[in-house]
C-alpha positions in Angstrom: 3.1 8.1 24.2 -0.5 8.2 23.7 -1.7 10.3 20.9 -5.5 9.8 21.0 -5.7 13.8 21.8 -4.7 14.4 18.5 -7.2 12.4 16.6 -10.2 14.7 16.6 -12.7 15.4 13.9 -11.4 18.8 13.2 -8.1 17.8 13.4 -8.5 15.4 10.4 -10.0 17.6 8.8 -7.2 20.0 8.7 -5.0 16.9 7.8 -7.5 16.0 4.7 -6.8 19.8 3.3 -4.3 19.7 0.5 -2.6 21.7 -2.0 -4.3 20.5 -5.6 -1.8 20.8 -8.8 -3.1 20.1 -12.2 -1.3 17.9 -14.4 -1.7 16.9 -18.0 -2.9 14.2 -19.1 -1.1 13.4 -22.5 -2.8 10.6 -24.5 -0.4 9.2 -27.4 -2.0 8.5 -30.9 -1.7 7.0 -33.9 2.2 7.9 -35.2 3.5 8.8 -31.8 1.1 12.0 -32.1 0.3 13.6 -28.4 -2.6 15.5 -27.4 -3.9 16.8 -23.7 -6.7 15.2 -23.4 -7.7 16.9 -19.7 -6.3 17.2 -16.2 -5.5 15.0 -14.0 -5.8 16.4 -9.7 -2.4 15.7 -8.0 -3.3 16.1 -4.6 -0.5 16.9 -2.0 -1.0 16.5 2.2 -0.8 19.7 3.7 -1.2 21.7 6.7 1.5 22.8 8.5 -0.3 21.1 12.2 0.4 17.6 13.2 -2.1 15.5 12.6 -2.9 11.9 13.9 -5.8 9.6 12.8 -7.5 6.5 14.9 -9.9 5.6 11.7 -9.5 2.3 10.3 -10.8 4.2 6.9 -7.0 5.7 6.8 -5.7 2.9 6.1 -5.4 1.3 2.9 -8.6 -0.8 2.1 -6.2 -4.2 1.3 -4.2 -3.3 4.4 -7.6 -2.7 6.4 -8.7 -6.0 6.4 -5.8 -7.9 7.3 -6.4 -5.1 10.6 -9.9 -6.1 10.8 -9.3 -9.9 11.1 -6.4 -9.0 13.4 -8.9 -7.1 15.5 -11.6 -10.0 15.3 -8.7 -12.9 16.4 -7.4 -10.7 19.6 -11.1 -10.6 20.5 -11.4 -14.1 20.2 -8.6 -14.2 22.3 -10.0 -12.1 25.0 -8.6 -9.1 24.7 -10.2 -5.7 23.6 -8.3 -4.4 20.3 -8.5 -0.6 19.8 -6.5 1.4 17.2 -4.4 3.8 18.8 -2.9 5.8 15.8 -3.2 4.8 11.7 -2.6 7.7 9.6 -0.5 10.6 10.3 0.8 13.5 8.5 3.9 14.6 7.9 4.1 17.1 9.9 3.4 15.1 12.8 6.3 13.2 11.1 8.6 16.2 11.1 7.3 17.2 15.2 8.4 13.1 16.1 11.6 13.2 14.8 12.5 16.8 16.0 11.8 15.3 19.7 13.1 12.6 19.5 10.0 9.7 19.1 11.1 8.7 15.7 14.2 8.4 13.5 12.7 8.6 10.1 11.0 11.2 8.0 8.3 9.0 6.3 7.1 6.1 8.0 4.2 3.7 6.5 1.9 5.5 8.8 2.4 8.7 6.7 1.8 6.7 3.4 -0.7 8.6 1.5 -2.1 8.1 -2.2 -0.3 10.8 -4.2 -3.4 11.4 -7.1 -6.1 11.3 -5.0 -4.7 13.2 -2.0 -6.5 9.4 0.0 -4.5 8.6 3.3 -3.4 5.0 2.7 -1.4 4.0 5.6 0.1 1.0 5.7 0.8 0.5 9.7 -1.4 1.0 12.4 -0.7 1.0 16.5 -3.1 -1.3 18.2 -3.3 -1.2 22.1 -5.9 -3.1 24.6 -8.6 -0.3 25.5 -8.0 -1.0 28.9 -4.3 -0.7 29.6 -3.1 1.6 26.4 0.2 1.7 25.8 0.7 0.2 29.7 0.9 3.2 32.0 -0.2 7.0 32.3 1.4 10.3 32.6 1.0 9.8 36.3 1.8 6.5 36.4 4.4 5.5 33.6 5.2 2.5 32.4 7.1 -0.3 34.0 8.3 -3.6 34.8 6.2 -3.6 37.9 3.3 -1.5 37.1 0.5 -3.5 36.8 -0.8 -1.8 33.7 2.0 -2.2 32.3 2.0 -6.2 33.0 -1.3 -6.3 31.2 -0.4 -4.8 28.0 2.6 -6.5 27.5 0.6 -10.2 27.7 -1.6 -8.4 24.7 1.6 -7.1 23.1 3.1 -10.5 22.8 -0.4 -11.9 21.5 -0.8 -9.4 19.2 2.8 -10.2 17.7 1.9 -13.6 17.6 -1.2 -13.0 15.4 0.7 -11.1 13.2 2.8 -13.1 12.3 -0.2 -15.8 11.8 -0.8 -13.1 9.1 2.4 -12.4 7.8 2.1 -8.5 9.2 5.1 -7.0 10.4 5.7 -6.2 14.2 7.5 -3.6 16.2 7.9 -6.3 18.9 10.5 -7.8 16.8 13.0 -4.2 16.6 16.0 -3.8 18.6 15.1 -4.8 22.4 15.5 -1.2 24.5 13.1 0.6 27.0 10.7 -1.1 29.4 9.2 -3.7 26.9 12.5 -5.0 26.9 12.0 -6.6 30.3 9.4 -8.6 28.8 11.3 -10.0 25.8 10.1 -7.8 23.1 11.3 -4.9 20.9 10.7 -1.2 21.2 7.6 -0.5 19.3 5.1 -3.6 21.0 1.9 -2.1 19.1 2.9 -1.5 15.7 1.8 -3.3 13.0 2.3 -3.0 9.5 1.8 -4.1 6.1 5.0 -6.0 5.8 8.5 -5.8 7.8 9.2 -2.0 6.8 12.6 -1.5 4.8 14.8 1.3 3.3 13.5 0.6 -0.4 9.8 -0.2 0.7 9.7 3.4 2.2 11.3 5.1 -0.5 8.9 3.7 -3.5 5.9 4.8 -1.2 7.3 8.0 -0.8 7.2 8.7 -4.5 4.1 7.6 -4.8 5.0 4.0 -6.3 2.5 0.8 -5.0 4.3 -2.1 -5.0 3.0 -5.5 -5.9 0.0 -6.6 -3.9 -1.7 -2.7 -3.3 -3.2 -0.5 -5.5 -4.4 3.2 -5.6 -6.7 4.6 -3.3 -9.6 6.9 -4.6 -10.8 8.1 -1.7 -12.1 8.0 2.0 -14.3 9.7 3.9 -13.2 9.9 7.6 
């Protein structure tokens, strides 16, 4: 599906709004003594309106430039890299798995930097400007549409870079749907941080970076 209609200015904006809870900041002194030494900003996602992003910025700065050299190699290759979605919220979350485009709840493109209220995402779709996500609304994809044809010889160098850069692909999921036909899994232009599993998601749900990444102060879309 191609979600670049979501990803407009004021539609980022409404996905950059957030819910702001103070929280001590507790200080420990000498004898185990405590004292609030001032506030800290806890800054929670909202908006109830699914929101997508197609900034680089919304992704998290160590995970952005593994994307940018992934972007520079598939132009040395030939091709013409765009970013398709990066960040989204989780209410866009909630819309996907209510109809059916996702299975999960939080994904790494949800991933967001729980104290500074910075989207952090750590997965990214990339498609070829010219051919998307290989067919239209009037023309869907298939294993004899031309477009279609096109993006999957980017989809399968696109994994191949990847992997050149230890990123994890959605080429390599279970093989169903029409990318199938060309030897590759589900999700052909997703890429991400590392291969996404059941623990990884849960510590970056609760706001816990593991080794490698570090907090996110903030980012101006």
């Amino acid at each position: 599906m191609d979600l670049r209609a979501y990803a407009t200015p004021r539609n980022i904006a409404i996905a950059l709004s957030a819910v702001v809870i103070g929280t001590a900041i507790v200080r420990r002194g000498k004898g185990g003594s405590r004292r609030v030494t001032g506030t800290r900003r806890r800054v929670l996602p909202g908006g109830s309106k699914p929101v997508v992003s197609r900034s680089i910025k919304t992704l998290h700065p160590t995970f952005q430039r593994s994307i940018q050299t992934l972007m520079d190699r598939m132009r040395a290759r030939g091709f013409q890299p765009a970013i398709g979605t990066s960040w989204r919220n989780l209410a866009w979350q909630r819309e996907a798995v209510d109809d059916g485009r996702s299975k999960v709840l939080f994904s790494m493109h949800n991933v967001t930097d729980m104290e500074s209220g910075a989207p952090a995402a750590l997965a990214v779709d990339l498609v070829d400007k010219r051919w998307g996500w290989g067919g239209t609304e009037a023309n869907p994809a298939s294993a004899t549409n031309p477009q279609t044809i096109n993006a999957a010889t980017f989809f399968k160098v696109l994994g191949q870079e990847a992997a050149r850069l230890r990123l994890g692909w959605g080429g390599n999921y279970s093989r169903k749907g029409v990318w199938s036909n060309f030897g590759m899994g589900w999700d052909v232009a997703h890429v991400s941080w590392k291969p996404e599993t059941r623990s990884l998601l849960a510590s970056l749900e609760r706001g816990q970076w593991p080794a490698g990444l570090g907090p996110v102060e903030s980012v101006t879309v």
